[in-house]
BABANU-14996 format. One line per 4 residues: for each residue x, y, z of C-alpha. Coordinates in steps of 0.5 Angstrom, whole numbers, plus 2048, in hexadecimal, padded with zeros to 3 digits. Each point is the difference from the previous one (the first is absolute). Example, Ala and Ser with C-alpha at 12.3 -4.5 7.8 and 13.67 -1.06 7.14 Angstrom:
BEGIN
819,7F7,810  802,807,7FE
END
This chain:
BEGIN
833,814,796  802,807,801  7FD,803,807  7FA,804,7FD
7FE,806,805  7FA,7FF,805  7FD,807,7FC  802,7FC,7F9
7FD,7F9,802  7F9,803,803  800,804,7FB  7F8,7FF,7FD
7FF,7FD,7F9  7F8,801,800  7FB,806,802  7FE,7FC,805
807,7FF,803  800,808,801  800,803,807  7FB,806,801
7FF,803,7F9  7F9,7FC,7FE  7FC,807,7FD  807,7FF,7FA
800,7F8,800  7F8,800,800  801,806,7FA  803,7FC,7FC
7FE,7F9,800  7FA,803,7FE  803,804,7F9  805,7F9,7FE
7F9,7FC,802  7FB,805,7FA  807,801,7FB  800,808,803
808,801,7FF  802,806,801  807,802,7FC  803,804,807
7FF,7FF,806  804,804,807  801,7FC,806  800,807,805
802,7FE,807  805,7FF,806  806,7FC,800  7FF,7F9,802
7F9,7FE,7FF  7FF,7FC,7FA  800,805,7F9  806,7FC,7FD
7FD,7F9,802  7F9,802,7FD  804,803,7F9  803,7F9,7FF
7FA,7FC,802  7FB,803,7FA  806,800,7FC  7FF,7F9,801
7F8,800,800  802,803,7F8  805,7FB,7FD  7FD,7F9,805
801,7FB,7FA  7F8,7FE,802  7FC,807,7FE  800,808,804
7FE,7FD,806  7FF,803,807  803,7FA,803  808,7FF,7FC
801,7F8,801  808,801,802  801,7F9,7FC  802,802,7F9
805,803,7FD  7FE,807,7FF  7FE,800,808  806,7FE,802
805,805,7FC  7FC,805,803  801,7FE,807  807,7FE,7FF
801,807,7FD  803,7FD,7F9  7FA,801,7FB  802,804,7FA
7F9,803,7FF  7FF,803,808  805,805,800  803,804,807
802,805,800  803,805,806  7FD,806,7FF  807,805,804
805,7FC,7FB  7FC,801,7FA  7FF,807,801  802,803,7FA
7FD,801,7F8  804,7FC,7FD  7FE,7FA,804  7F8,801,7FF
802,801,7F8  803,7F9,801  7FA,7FD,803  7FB,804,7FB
804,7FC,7FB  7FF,7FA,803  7F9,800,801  7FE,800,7F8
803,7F9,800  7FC,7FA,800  800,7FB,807  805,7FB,800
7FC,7FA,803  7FA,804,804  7FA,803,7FF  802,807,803
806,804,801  7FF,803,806  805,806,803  801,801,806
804,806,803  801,800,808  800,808,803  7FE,802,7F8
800,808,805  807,7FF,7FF  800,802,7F9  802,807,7FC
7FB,804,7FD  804,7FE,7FA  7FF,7F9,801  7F9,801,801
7FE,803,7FB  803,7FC,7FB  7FB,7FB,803  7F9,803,7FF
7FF,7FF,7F9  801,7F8,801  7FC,800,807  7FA,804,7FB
7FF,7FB,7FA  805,7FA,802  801,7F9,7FD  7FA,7FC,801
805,7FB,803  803,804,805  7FE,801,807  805,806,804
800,800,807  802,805,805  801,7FF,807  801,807,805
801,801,807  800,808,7FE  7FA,801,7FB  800,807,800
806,800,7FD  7FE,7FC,7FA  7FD,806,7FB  7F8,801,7FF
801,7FE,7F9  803,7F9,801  7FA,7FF,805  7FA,801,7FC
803,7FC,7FB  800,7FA,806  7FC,7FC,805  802,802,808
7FF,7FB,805  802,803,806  804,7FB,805  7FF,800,807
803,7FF,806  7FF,7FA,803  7FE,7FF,808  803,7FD,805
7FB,7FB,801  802,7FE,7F8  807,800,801  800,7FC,807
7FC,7FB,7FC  804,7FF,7FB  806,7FF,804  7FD,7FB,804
7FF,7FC,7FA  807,802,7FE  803,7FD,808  7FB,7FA,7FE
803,7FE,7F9  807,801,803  801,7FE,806  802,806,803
800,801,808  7FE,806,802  7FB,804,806  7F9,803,7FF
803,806,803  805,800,7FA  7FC,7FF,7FB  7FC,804,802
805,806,800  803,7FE,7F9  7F9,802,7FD  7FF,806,803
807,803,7FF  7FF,7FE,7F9  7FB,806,800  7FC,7FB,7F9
805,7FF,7FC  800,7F8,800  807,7FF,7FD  803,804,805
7FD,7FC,805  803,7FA,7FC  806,803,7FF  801,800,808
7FD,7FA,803  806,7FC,7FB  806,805,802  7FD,7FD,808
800,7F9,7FE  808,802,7FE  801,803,807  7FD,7FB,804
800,7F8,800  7FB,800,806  7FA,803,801  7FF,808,7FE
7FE,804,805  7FF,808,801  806,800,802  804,7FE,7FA
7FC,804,7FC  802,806,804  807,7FF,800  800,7FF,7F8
7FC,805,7FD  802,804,807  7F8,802,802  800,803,808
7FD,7FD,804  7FA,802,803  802,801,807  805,806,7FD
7F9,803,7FE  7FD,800,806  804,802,805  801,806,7FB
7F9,801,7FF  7FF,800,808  805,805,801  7FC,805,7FB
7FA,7FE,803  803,802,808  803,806,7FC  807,7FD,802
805,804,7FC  806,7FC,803  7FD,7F9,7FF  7FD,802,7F9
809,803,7FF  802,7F9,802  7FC,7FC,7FD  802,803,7FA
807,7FE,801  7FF,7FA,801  7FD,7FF,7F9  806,803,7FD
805,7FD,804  7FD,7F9,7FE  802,802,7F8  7F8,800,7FE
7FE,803,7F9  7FE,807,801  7FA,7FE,7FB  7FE,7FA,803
7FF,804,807  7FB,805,7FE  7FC,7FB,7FC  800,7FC,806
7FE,806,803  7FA,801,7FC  7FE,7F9,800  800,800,808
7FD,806,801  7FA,7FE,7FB  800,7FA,804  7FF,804,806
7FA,804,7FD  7FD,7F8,7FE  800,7FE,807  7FD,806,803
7FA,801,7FB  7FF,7F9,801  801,7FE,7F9  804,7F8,7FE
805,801,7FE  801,7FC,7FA  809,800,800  7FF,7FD,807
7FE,7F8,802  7FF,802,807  7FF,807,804  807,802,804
7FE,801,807  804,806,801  7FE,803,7F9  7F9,800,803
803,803,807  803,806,7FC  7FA,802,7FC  7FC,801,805
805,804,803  7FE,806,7FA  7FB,801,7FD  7FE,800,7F8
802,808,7FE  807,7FF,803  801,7FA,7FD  7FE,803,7F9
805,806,802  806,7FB,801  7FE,7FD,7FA  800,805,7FC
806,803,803  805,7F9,7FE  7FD,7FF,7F9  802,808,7FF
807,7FE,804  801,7FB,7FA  7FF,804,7FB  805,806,803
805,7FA,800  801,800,7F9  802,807,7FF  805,801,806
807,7FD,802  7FF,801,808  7FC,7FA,800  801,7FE,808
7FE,808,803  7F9,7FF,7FB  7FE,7FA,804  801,803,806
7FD,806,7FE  7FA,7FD,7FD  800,7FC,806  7FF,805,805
7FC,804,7FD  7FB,7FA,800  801,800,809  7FE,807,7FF
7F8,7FF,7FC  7FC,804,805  7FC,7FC,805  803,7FA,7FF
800,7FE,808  7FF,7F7,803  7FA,7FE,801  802,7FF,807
801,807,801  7F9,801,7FD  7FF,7FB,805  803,803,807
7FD,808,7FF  7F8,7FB,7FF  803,7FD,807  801,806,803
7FA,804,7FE  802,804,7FB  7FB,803,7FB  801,7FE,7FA
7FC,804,7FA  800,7FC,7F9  801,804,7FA  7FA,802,7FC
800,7FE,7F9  7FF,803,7F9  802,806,7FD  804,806,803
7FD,807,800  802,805,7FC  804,805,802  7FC,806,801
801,804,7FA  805,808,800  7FD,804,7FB  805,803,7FC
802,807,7FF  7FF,801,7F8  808,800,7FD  802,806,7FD
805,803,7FE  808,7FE,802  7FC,7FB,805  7FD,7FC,7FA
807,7FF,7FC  803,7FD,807  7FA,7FB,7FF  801,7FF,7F9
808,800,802  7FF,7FA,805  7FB,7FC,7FC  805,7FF,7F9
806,800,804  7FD,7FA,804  800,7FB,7F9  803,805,7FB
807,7FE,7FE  806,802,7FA  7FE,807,7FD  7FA,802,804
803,800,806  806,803,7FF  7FB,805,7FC  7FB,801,807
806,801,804  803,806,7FB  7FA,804,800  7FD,805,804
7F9,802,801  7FE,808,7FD  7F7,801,7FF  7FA,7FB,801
7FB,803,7FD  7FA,7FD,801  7FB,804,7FB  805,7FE,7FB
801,7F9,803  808,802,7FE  805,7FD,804  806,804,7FF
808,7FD,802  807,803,7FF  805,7FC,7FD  807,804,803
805,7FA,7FE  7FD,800,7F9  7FE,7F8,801  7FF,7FC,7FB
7F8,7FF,7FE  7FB,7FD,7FB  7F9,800,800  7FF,7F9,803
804,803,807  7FA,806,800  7FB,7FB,7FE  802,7FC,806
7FF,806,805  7FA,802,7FC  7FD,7F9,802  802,800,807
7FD,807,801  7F9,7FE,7FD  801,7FA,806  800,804,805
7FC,806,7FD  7FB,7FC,7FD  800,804,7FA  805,801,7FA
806,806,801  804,802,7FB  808,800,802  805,804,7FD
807,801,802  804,806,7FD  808,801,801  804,806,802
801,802,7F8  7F9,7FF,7FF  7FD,805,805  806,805,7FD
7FD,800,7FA  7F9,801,803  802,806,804  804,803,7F9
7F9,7FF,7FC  7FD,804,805  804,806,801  800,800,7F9
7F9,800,7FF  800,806,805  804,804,7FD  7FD,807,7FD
7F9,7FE,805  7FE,807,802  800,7FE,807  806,7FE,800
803,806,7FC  7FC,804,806  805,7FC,805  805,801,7FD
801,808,7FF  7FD,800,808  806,7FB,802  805,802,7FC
801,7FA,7FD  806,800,7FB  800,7F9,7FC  7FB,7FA,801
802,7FA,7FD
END
């Protein structure tokens, strides 16, 4: 008999099998046990913790030879096809490779026919978030009045990319991921039925690092077993999947808390001369730092089976806000990581800065000023106080365009920008609530761009301007009006035979 994968053989064949997922399991037995058959339903949730395995277990609840039954008996025929994944009647279907319109119109094609030798035919297509818009969209009239014989299930690590059409025409159950303390029990059960040598610690491991993703956790321990003949350690797990050990952290961690840029340097070249992945570093990274944080606030930490001495040494080195701020600072480090090249000068600066947090001090500095009488003062909690208020002067004139001016150019971008830096202030006349600007360059402007200074002017303000721009070409023709209208104006004939005017305009 071929060798079958630990994944694949403690796959779970009944609702009861299933690890952590209890509020889908216990739904569902209670729909196949009163005959509530939905027609579709969408399995939404990480990878790893069992919607696949559910798919298949209530297709075996549908087509049990012995009735629509919560508890499929795995005996007959039906059951056995869908285990060994040879029924005609339950088809999988990967969702990334079948992606396009002409497989869907194949499949609704497909549904009108009768089952083969089953009670339903049931569809299940994994990461269904993977098909065109096309695709979807050819199955929304099937979803909605499908064949009384034909029961859809999709399954999703990505639901909000699934359309809200193809939703609403579903039931969502929502699979979460599974704790530690479920994943470590079922790996137990897995080294007991197997044989497999390997510690507590190890084991323990290997659960948190599966971060509640069962198969991965089974994935690994079986890749262990290849590596090994002996019992596993934490040492084989550290050479095959390459996690630092935690000494790296903590002389790290120690040289940023004695604000030890060289240590904190040197350490660092150690990580990378030992080829450690960058990725892998900076979640260890965060994981050790939360670690801290636990020990200090008292809190158990669930990931560990007992506490190290020397993390409980180094928390109450610190206190709570500088552990946050170190904390904040490598989960900013790893999202920095994915867009630059210069991976190492991130780490070091990263890392620098958290040596640098305000009042990061050891407690034995602490200790050594209570000793020698130094008074200490401790900070009084709350609220700051407000800065004292400085009335403004009101903003007229020249002065109120140079506010408008830094306000939009603040945020503004494209045209506006260009626009605000082209113009020139010329009147503000209050009565009036008119803001006039000159627009030399004769830059290009819309309604928009002057709505825009408009809305900025009445923040600052509190009450609505009116803005206009006017060009040189403009305010020639206004000069021309009115010379014009001037023109044969008694004054004006006076003044001009007074100076000897000749010619205007």
């Amino acid at each position: 008999m071929a060798y079958i994968v630990l994944a694949r053989k403690y796959r779970p064949q009944t609702f009861e099998e299933v690890v952590g997922q209890e509020h889908v399991t216990r739904t569902l037995k209670n729909a196949l046990k009163e005959g509530k058959i939905g027609h579709a339903y969408l399995f939404a949730g990480p990878r790893g913790v069992g919607k696949t395995s559910v798919a298949r277990i209530l297709a075996k609840a549908l087509n049990c030879e012995k009735g629509i039954t919560p508890e499929p008996c795995n005996k007959c025929e039906r059951c056995r096809e869908i285990t060994e994944g040879r029924s005609v009647d339950v088809l999988e279907i990967d969702g990334a490779s079948n992606r396009k319109i002409e497989e869907i119109r194949n499949l609704r094609e497909g549904v009108g026919y009768a089952p083969a030798n089953s009670r339903y035919k049931v569809y299940i297509i994994d990461e269904v978030h993977m098909l065109t818009n096309e695709a979807f969209n050819a199955l929304l009239k099937t979803l909605e009045e499908p064949p009384p014989h034909v029961v859809f299930i999709f399954a999703t690590t990505e639901p909000h990319r699934v359309p809200a059409t193809i939703m609403s025409r579903c039931q969502r159950f929502d699979f979460r991921k599974l704790t530690t303390g479920e994943i470590l029990k079922r790996l137990k059960e897995i080294k007991e039925k197997e044989g497999i040598k390997i510690t507590d610690e190890a084991l323990n491991l290997i659960a948190y690092r599966a971060d509640g993703a069962l198969r991965d956790a089974e994935v690994a321990i079986e890749q262990l077993t290849a590596y090994t003949e002996d019992e596993i350690s934490l040492q084989d797990i550290k050479e095959v999947f390459g996690f630092i050990d935690k000494s790296f952290y903590i002389e790290l961690i120690k040289g940023v808390i004695e604000q030890d840029d060289r240590k904190i340097i040197s350490e660092i070249e150690n990580i990378f001369e030992q080829g450690f992945d960058l990725k892998e570093f900076v979640v260890g990274l965060i994981d050790f730092l939360r670690e801290l944080l636990l020990s200090r606030l008292d809190v158990k930490n669930p990931f560990s089976i007992e506490e190290d001495p020397e993390i409980k040494r180094m928390a109450g080195s610190t206190d709570e806000d500088n552990l946050v701020a170190m904390l904040n600072l490598a989960v900013e480090l790893e999202r920095s990581l994915r867009y630059i090249n210069y991976s190492r000068a991130m780490v070091e600066l990263y890392l620098l800065k958290m040596a640098r947090i305000p009042y990061i001090k050891k407690v034995s500095e602490l200790i050594s000023g209570a000793e020698k009488g130094t008074p200490s003062v401790e900070a009084k909690k709350g609220k700051p106080e407000p800065p004292p208020r400085i009335e403004e002067e009101p903003l007229t004139g020249e002065k109120l365009w140079e506010r408008i001016k830094e306000e939009i150019l603040k945020k503004a971008s494209g045209g506006l920008r260009t626009l605000v830096n082209s113009v020139v202030f010329e009147n503000f006349d209050k009565n009036e609530k008119r803001l006039l600007l000159s627009n030399p360059r004769k830059t290009a402007h819309t309604d928009e761009h002057i709505f825009q200074i408009e809305s900025v002017a009445k923040d600052i303000l509190g009450y609505e301007i009116r803005v206009s721009i006017t060009t040189p070409v403009q305010e020639q023709k206004r000069d021309e009006r009115i010379g014009k209208g001037l023109i044969g104006h008694p004054l004006v004939n006076k003044a001009v035979k007074l100076f000897g005017v000749e010619d205007i305009y």
